[in-house]
TORRO-956117 format. One record per residue (C-alpha): residue in three letters; chain; x, y, z negated. Coordinates in pm, whole numbers, plus 50000, padded with zeros to 5 digits. Last residue first. Example, Ala and Ser with C-alpha at 12.3 -4.5 7.8 and 13.67 -1.06 7.14 Angstrom:
<sites>
<site SER A <51367 49894 49286>>
<site ALA A <51230 49550 49220>>
</sites>
This chain:
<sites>
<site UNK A <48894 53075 52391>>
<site UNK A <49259 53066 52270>>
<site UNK A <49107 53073 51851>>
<site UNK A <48913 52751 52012>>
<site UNK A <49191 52590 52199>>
<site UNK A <49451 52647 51900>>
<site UNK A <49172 52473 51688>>
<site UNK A <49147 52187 51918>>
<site UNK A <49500 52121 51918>>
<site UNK A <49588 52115 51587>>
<site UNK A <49750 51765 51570>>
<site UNK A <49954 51836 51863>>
<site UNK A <50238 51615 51947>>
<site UNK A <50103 51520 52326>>
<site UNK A <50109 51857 52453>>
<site UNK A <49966 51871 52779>>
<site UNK A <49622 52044 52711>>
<site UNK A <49792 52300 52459>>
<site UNK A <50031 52361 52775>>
<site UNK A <49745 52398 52989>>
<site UNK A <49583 52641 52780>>
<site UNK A <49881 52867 52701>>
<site UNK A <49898 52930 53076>>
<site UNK A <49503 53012 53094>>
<site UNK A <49596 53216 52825>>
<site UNK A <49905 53413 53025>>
<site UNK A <49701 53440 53335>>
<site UNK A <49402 53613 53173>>
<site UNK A <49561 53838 52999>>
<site UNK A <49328 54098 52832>>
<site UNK A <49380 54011 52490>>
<site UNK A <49742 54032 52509>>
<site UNK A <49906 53713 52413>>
<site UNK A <50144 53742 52133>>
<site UNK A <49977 53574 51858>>
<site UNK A <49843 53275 52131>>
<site UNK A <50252 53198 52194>>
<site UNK A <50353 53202 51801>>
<site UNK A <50051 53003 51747>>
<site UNK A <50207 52761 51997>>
<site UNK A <50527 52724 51858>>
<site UNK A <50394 52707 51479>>
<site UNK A <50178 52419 51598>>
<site UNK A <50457 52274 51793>>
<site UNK A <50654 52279 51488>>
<site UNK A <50372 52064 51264>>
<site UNK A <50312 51831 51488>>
<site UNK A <50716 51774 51547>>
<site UNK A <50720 51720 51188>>
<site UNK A <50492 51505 51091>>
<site UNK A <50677 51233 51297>>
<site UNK A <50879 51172 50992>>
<site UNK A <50796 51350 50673>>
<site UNK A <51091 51286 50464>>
<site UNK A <51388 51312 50745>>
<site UNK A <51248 51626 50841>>
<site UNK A <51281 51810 50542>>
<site UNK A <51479 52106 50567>>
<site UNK A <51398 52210 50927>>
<site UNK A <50997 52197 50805>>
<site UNK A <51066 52415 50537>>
<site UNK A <51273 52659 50749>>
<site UNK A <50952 52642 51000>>
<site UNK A <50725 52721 50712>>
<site UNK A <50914 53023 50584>>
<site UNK A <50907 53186 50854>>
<site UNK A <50537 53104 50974>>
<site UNK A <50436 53254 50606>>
<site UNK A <50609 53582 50660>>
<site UNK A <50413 53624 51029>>
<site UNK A <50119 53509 50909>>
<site UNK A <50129 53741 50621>>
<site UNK A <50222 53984 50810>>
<site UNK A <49921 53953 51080>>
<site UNK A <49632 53916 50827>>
<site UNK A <49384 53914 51144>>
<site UNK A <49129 53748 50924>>
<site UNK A <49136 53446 51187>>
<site UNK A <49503 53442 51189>>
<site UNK A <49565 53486 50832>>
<site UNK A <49286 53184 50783>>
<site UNK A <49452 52983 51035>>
<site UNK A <49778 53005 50846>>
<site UNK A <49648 52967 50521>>
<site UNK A <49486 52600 50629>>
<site UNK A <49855 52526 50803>>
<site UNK A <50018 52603 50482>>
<site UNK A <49795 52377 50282>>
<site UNK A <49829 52121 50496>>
<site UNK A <50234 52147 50440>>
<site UNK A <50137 52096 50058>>
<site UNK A <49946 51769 50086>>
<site UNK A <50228 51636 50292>>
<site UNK A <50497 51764 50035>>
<site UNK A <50294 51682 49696>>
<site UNK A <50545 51878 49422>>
<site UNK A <50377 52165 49561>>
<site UNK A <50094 52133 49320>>
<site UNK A <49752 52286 49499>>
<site UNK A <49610 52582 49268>>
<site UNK A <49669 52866 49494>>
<site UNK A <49472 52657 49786>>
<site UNK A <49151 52664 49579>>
<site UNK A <49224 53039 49555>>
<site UNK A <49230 53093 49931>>
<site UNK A <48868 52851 50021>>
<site UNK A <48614 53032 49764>>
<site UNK A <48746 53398 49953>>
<site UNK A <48767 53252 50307>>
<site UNK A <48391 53059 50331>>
<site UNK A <48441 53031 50683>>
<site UNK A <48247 52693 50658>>
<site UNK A <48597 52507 50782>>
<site UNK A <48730 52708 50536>>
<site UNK A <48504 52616 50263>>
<site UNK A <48550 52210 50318>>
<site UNK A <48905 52278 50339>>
<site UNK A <48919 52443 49984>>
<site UNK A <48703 52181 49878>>
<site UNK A <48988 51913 50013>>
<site UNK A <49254 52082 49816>>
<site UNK A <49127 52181 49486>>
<site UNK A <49026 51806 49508>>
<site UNK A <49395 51643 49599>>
<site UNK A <49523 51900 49371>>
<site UNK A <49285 51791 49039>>
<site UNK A <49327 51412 49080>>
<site UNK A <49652 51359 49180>>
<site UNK A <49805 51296 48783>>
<site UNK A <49486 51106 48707>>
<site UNK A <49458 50843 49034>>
<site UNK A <49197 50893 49236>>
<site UNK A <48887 50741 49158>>
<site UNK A <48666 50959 48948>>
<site UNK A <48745 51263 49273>>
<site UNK A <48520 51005 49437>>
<site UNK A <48155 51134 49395>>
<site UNK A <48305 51511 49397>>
<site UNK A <48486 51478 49752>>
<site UNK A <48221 51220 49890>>
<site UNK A <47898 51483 49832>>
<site UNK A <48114 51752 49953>>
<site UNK A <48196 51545 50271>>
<site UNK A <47806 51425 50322>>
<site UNK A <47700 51780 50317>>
<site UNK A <47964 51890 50574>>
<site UNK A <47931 51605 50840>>
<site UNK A <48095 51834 51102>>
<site UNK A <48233 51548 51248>>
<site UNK A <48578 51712 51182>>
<site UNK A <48457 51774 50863>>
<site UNK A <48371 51407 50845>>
<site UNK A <48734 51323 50983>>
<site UNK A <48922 51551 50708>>
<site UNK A <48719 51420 50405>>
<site UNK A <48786 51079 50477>>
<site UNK A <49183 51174 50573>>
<site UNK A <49189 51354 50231>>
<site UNK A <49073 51068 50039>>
<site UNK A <49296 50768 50194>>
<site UNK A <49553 50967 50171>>
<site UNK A <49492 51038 49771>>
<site UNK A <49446 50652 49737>>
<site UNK A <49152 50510 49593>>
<site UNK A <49182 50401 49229>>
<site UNK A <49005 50063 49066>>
<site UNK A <49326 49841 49058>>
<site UNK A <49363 49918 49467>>
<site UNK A <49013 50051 49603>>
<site UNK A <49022 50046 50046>>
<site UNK A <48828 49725 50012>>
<site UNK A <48535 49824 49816>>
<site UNK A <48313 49685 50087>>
<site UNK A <48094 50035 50124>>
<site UNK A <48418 50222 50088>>
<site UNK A <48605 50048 50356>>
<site UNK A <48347 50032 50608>>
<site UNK A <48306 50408 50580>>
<site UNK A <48681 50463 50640>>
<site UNK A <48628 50216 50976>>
<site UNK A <48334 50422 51032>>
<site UNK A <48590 50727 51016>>
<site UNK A <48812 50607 51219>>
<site UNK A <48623 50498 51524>>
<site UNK A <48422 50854 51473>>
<site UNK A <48717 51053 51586>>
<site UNK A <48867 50766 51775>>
<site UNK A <48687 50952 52114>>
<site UNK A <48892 51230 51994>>
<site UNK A <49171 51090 52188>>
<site UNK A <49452 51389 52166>>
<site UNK A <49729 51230 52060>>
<site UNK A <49712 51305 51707>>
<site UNK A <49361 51141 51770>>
<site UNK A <49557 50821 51878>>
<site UNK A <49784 50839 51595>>
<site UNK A <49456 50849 51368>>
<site UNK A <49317 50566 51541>>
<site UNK A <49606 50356 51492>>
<site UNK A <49647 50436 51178>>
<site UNK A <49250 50328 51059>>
<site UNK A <49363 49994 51172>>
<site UNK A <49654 49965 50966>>
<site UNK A <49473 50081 50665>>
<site UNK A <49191 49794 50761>>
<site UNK A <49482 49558 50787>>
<site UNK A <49598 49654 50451>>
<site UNK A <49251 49690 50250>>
<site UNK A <49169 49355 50399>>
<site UNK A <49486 49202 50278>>
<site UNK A <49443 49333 49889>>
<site UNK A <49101 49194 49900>>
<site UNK A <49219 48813 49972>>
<site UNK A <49119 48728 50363>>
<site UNK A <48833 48484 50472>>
<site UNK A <48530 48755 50433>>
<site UNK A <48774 48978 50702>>
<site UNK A <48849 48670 50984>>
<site UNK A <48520 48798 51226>>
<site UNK A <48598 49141 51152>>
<site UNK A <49002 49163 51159>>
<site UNK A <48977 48941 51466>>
<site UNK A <48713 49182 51674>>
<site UNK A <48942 49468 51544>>
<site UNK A <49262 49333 51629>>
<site UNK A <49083 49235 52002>>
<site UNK A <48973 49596 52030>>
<site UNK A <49306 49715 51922>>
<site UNK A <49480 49484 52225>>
<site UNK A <49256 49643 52490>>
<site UNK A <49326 49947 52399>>
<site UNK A <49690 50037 52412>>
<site UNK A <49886 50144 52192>>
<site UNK A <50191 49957 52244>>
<site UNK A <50388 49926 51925>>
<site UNK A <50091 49939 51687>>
<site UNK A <49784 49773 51933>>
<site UNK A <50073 49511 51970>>
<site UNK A <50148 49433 51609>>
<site UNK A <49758 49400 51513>>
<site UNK A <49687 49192 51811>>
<site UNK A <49973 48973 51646>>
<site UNK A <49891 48956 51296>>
<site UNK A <49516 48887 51447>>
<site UNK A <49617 48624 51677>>
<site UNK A <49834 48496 51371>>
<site UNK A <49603 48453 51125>>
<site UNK A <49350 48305 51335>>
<site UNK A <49542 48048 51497>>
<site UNK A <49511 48113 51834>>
<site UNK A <49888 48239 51925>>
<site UNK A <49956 47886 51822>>
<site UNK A <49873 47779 52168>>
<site UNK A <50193 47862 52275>>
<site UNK A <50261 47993 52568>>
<site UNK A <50284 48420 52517>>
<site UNK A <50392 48326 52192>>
<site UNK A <50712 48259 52247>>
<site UNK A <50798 48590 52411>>
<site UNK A <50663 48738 52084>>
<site UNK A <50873 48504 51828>>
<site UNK A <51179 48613 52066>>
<site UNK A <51101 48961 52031>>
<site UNK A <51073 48928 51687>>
<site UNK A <51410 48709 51605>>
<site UNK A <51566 49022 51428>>
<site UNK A <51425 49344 51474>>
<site UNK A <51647 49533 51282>>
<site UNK A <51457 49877 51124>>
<site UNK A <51451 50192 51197>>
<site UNK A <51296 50511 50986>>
<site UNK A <51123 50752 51148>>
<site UNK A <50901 50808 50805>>
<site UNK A <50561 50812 50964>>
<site UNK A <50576 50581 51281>>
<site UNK A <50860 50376 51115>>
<site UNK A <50626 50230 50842>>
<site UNK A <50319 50135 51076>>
<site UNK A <50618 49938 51255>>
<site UNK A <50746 49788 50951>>
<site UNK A <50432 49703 50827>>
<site UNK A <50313 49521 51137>>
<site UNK A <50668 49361 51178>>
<site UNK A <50594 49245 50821>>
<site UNK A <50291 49048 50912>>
<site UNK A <50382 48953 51233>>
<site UNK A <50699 48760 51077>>
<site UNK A <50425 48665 50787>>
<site UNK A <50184 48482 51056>>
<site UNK A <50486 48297 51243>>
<site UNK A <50665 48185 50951>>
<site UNK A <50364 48072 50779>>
<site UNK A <50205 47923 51107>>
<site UNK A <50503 47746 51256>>
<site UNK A <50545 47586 50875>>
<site UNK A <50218 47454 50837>>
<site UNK A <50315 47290 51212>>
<site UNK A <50643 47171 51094>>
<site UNK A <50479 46964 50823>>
<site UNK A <50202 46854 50967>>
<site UNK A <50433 46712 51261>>
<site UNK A <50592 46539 50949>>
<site UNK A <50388 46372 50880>>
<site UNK A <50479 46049 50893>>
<site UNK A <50456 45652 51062>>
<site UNK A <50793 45499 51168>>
<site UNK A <50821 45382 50814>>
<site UNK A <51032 45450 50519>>
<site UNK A <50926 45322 50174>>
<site UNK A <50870 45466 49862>>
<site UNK A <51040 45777 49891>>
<site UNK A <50979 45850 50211>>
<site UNK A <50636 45810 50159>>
<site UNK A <50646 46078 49809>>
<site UNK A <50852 46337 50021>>
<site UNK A <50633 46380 50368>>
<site UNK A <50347 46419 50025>>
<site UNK A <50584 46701 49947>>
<site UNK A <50632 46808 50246>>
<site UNK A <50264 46843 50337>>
<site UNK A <50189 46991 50004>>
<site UNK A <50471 47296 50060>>
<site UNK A <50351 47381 50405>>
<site UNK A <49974 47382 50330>>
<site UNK A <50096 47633 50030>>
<site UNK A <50310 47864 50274>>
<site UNK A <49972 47801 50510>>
<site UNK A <49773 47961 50224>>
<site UNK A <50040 48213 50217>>
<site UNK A <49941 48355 50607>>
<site UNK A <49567 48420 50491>>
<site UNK A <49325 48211 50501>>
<site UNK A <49195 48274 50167>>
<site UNK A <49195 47935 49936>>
<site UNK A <48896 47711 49809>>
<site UNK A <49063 47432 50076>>
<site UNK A <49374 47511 49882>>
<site UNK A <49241 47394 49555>>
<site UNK A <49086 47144 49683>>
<site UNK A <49418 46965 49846>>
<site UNK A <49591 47060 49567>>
<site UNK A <49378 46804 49340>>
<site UNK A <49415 46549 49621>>
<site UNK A <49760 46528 49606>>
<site UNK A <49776 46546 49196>>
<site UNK A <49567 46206 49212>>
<site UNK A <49834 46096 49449>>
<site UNK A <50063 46162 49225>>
<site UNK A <49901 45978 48953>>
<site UNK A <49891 45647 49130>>
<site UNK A <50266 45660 49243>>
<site UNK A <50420 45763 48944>>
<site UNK A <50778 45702 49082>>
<site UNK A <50893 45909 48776>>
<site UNK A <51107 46097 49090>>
<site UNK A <50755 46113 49199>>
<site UNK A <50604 46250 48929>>
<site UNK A <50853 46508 48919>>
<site UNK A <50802 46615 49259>>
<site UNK A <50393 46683 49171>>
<site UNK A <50428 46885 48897>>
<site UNK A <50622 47158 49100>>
<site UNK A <50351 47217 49342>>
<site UNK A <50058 47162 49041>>
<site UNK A <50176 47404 48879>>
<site UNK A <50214 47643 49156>>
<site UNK A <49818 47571 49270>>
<site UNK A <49740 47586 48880>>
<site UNK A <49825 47905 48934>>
<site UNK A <49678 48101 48614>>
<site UNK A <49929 47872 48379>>
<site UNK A <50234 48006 48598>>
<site UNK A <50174 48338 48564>>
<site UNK A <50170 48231 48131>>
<site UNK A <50438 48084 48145>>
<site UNK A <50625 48398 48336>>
<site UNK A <50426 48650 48071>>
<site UNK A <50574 48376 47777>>
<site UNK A <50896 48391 47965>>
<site UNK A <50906 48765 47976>>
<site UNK A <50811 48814 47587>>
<site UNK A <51059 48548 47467>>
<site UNK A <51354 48704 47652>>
<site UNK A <51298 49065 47506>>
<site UNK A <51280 48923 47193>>
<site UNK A <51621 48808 47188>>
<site UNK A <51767 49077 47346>>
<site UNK A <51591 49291 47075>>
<site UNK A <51753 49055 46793>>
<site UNK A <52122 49109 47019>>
<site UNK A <52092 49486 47007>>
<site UNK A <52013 49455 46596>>
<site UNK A <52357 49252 46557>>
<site UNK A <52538 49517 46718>>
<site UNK A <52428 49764 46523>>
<site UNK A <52460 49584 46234>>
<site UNK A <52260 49729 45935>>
<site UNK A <52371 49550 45589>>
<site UNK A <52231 49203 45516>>
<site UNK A <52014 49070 45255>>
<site UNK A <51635 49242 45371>>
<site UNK A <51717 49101 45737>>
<site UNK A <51361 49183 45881>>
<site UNK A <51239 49451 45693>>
<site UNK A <51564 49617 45655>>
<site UNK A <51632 49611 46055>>
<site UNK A <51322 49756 46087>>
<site UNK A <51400 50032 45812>>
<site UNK A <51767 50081 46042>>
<site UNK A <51628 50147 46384>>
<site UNK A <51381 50311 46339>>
<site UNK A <51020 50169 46458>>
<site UNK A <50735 50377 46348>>
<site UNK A <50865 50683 46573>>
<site UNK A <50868 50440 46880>>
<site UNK A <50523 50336 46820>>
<site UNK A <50473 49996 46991>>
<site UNK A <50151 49947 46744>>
<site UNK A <50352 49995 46454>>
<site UNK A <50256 49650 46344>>
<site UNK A <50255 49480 46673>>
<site UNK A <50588 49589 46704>>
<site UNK A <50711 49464 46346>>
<site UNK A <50545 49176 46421>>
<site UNK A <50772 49128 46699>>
<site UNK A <51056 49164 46500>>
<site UNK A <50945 48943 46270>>
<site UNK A <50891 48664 46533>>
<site UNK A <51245 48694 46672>>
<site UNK A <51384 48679 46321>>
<site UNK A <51218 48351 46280>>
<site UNK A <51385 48200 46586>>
<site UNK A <51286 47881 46724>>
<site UNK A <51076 48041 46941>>
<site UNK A <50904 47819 47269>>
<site UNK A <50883 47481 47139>>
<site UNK A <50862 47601 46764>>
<site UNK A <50533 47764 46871>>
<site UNK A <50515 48075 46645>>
<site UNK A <50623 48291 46936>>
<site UNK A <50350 48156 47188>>
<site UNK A <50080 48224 46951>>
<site UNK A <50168 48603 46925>>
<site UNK A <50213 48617 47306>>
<site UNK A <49804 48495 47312>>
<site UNK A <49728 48769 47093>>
<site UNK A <49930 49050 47256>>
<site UNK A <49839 48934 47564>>
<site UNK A <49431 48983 47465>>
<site UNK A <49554 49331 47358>>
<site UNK A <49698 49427 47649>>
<site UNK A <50093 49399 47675>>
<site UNK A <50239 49718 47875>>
<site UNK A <50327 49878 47544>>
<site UNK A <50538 49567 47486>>
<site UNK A <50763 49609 47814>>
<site UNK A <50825 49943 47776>>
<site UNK A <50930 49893 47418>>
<site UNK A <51164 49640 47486>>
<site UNK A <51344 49782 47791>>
<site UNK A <51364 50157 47569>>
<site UNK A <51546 49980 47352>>
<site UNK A <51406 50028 46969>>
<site UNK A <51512 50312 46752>>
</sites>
């Protein structure tokens, strides 16, 4: 049978790679192998089959004269394996002409091909004028600007460069993508508690306060981003968004889905906080990123993404547009979520109806091996035990949940001290008599206090 590497790799191919990978291999330049080439049509024959492809008939096919060599068969699908990733790396490189014409451009200037290369200097100069302006297209400004610092230099040198062009393009890439990934890192270690070193950050951020690079586009909204993360406060997320709007047309798809995703968290940890005044900040921000396609990666939305639209227009009470959304986009989620992630969100939009008996066996069906998605689950049961007055099942099902919740708290993060103070507090409301005015009014203050609280409003109401 073939390596599982090779395999892999080929039923990955479309067709139109197939074909063009085909060509590749029968170009002496790039194959000199014959065997190479019938192995390969082997593959294409069998149509990456693995049951088509033993070991030995292939082996036949291709060296009819020679007895199997098992060693001799691992080397042919070495071989192959080779070809196929640099014809997919050739063939990267053909669909940047940017890159090509990057690494062109030194070699005409060791030629000392003066004319041509400056030519190729103008040629990258349109191509990154028609680029996003994102912190890469500065990596790109950085990497013409030396290179043209390169071709004078090499020719003649003179007080006269550019090297302030240079070190500026620089500033900016190094500045933007430092922002960049402290964004990322810091969105990162709000859900999974997870640390990270902060290197020359602080420094970059103390620097900043003078420089008049913090208005560069990319980085004032890299670094408004940062600071609405880390500081939360609102002045700085109103200047992210303002950025983010007036800079969104100008960024590559993939970057507008991740700053709007960063902007969305920042609402939602302020609404874990209590500010419901982000109730409808989010979800218009959600909204945005449907209407624009944005928050689609490779034609799927993610399941998060899904459940927190749903969960913000139930919140908003919006119940016919939240069915509406849960069926129109259940096409988009990824196959292997698709069924749990809807069971799920119906079964929410029935319980938040009181619709108990559609909502419960919805729940039933929800896969466990989806942690966050199952924890919801349990805290949907829970109110519905509570408001049914199901008191042994709540009181078997709170158990079990706070073991769970011991058990994983490095996976879900922050999650977890939500989650426990919601168990602690509908431990406290259980026990309440009904006519104890002092002990609610008790309970309500602390609900009121308690910044780690995602249910808050409900404990409040079922308190009430």
């Amino acid at each position: 049978m073939l390596d599982n590497k090779l395999l892999i790799l080929f039923n990955s191919l479309n067709g139109v790679e197939k074909r063009a990978c085909t060509v590749f291999l029968q170009s002496p330049y790039f194959n000199q192998r014959n065997d190479v080439t019938a192995l390969w049509q082997q593959l294409v024959l069998a149509k990456g089959r693995p049951e088509a492809l033993a070991a030995e008939s292939c082996f036949v096919a291709i060296y009819p004269k020679t007895p199997f060599d098992a060693a001799q068969w691992r080397y042919l699908q070495s071989f192959l394996l080779a070809r196929i990733e640099a014809f997919l790396t050739q063939r990267a490189l053909e669909q940047m002409p940017l890159l090509f014409d990057l690494h062109l451009a030194p070699v005409y200037r060791e030629k000392g091909l003066h004319k041509p290369l400056s030519h190729i200097f103008r040629r990258i100069g349109a191509q990154l004028d028609a680029l996003p302006r994102d912190h890469e297209y500065y990596y790109w400004q950085y990497r013409l600007e030396w290179e043209q610092y390169a071709a004078v230099e090499s020719q003649a040198r003179t007080r006269e460069n550019n090297l302030a062009a240079v070190g500026r393009a620089f500033d900016i890439y190094l500045l933007a993508g430092k922002l960049r990934l402290a964004c990322l890192m810091a969105s990162h270690r709000a859900v999974y508690n997870t640390e990270y070193e902060a290197g020359f950050l602080p420094a970059l951020l103390v620097f900043l306060q003078e420089s008049p690079l913090r208005e560069v586009p990319i980085v004032a909204l890299y670094r408004y981003c940062y600071l609405s993360l880390t500081q939360g406060d609102e002045a700085n997320f109103r200047a992210f968004r303002e950025t983010l709007e007036a800079q969104s047309a100008q960024l590559p798809a993939a970057e507008q889905r991740t700053l709007l995703l960063l902007a969305i968290n920042y609402c939602i940890r302020q609404l874990n906080t209590g500010e419901r005044r982000y109730l409808q900040e989010a979800f218009d921000l959600y909204r945005v990123g449907l209407d624009t396609r944005a928050l689609l990666e490779n034609g799927h939305l993610s399941r998060f993404a899904y459940k927190n639209i749903v969960a913000l227009a139930l919140r908003l009470e919006a119940f016919v547009w939240a069915q509406r959304f849960i069926h129109e986009y259940e096409p988009f989620l990824e196959e292997k979520y698709r069924d749990a992630n809807r069971d799920y969100n119906l079964a929410r939009l029935h319980f938040m109806q009181k619709n108990y008996r559609e909502a419960m066996p919805l729940l039933a069906r929800v896969d466990e091996s989806d942690l966050l998605l199952n924890l919801d689950s349990r805290i949907m049961l829970l109110k519905m035990y509570y408001e049914s007055g199901e008191w042994e099942a709540l009181d078997a099902l709170m158990a079990s949940f706070k073991i769970l919740l011991l058990r994983k708290k490095k996976v879900i993060g922050y999650h977890q001290a939500h989650y426990l103070n919601t168990l602690r507090y509908l431990q406290k409301l259980v026990r309440i008599e009904p006519g104890d005015k002092k002990a609610k009014e008790q309970l309500r203050e602390l609900l009121l206090r308690e910044k780690a609280l995602i249910e808050r409003e409900w404990l409040l109401e079922m308190l009430a």
